[in-house]
C-alpha positions as CSV (number, residue, x, y, z in Angstrom):
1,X,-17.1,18.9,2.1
2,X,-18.1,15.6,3.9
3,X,-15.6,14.9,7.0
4,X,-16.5,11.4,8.2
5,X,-14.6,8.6,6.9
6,X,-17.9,7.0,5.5
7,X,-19.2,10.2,3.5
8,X,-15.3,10.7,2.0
9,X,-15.9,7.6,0.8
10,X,-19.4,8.2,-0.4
11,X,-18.2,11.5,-1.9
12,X,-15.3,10.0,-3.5
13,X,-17.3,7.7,-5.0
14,X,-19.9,10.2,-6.5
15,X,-17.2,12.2,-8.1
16,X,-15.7,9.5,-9.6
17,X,-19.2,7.9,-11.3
18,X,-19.5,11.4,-12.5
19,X,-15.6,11.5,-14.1
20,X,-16.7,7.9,-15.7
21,X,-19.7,9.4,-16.9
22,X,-18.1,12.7,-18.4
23,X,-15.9,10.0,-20.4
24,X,-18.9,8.2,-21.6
25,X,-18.7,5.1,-19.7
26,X,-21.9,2.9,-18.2
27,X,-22.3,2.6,-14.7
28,X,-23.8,-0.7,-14.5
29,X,-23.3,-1.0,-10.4
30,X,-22.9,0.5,-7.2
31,X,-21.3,-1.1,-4.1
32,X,-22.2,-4.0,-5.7
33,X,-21.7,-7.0,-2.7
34,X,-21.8,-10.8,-2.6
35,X,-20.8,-12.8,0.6
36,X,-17.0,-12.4,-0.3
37,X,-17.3,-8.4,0.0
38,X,-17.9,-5.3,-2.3
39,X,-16.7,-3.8,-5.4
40,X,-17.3,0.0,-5.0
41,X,-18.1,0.5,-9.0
42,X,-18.4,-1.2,-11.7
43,X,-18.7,0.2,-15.4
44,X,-18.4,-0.8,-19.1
45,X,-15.9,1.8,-20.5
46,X,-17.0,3.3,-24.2
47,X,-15.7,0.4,-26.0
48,X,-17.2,-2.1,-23.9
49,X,-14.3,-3.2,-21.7
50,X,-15.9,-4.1,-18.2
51,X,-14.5,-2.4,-15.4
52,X,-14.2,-3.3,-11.7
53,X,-13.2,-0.3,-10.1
54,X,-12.1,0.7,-7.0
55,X,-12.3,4.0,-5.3
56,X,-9.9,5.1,-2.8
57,X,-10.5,8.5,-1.3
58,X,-8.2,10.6,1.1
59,X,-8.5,13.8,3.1
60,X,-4.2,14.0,2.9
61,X,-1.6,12.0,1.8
62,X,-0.1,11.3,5.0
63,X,-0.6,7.7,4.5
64,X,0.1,7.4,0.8
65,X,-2.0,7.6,-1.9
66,X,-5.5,5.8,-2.4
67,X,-4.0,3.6,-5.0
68,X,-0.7,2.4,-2.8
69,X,-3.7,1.3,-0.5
70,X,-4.2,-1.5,-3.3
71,X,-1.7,-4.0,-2.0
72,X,-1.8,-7.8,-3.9
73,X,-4.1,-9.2,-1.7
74,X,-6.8,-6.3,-2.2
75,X,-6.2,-7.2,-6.1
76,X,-6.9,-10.7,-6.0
77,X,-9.9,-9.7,-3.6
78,X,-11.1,-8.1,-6.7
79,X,-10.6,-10.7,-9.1
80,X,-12.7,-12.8,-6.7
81,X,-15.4,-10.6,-6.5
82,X,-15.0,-10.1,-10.3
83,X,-16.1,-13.5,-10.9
84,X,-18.8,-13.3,-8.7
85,X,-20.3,-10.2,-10.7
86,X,-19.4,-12.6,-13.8
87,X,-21.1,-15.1,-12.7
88,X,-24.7,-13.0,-12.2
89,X,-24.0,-10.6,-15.1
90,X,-22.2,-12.4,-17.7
91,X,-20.2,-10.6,-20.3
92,X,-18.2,-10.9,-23.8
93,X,-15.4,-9.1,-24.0
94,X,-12.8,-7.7,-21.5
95,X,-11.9,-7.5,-18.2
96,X,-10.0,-5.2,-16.1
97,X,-9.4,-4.0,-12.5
98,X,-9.1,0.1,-12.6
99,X,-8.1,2.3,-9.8
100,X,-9.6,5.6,-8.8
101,X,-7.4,7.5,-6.3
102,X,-9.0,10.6,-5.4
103,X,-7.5,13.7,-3.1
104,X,-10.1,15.3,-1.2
105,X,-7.8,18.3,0.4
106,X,-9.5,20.4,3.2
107,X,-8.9,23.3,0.9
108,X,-9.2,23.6,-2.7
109,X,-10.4,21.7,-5.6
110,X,-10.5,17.7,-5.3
111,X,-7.7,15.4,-7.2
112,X,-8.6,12.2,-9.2
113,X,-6.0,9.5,-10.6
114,X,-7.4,6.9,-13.2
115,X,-5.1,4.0,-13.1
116,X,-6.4,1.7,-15.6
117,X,-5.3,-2.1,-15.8
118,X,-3.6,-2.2,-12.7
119,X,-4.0,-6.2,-12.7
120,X,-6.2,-9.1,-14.1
């Protein structure tokens, strides 16, 4: 189990490309990063709804949960960077901003929470 900040996130992030996967969605980008900033996944789900997702990964919840990390400003971060991806990789069809919380306790198997449309 990774214990630096970085690797938790890098972890985090592999487990949840591997819960999209299981669920039959695309992975069409990694960390994907313009000059504005980074969007940690982003995925077309199996009925071809583009996802911008963002991964939050926690050792505890001592400070909340990964997804009360995503405050409004965070959100309309992601819109931004939405449009940016838009504008490179144009697409038909839906958008949505998605969520991935995921619990990374020192003991005992890993929790992940898919929130789904939390804003557009």
């Amino acid at each position: 189990m990774p214990n630096h900040n970085k690797d938790v996130g890098q972890y985090g992030e592999q487990l949840a490309c591997r819960y999209l996967d299981d669920r039959g969605y695309t992975v069409l980008a990694r960390n994907w990063r313009c000059r504005q900033g980074e969007i940690d996944i982003v995925a077309a789900d199996p009925r071809g709804v583009l996802r911008v997702i963002e991964v939050k990964t926690r050792r505890s919840r001592s400070h909340g949960s990964g997804a009360e990390a995503i405050t409004p400003q965070k959100l309309a971060r992601l819109r931004r960077l939405c449009g940016e991806w838009l504008a490179e990789n144009p697409h038909q069809g839906a958008v949505q901003v998605d969520v991935i919380s995921i619990l990374l306790p020192l003991r005992g198997t890993p929790s992940l929470e898919h929130i789904a449309a939390v804003g557009w």
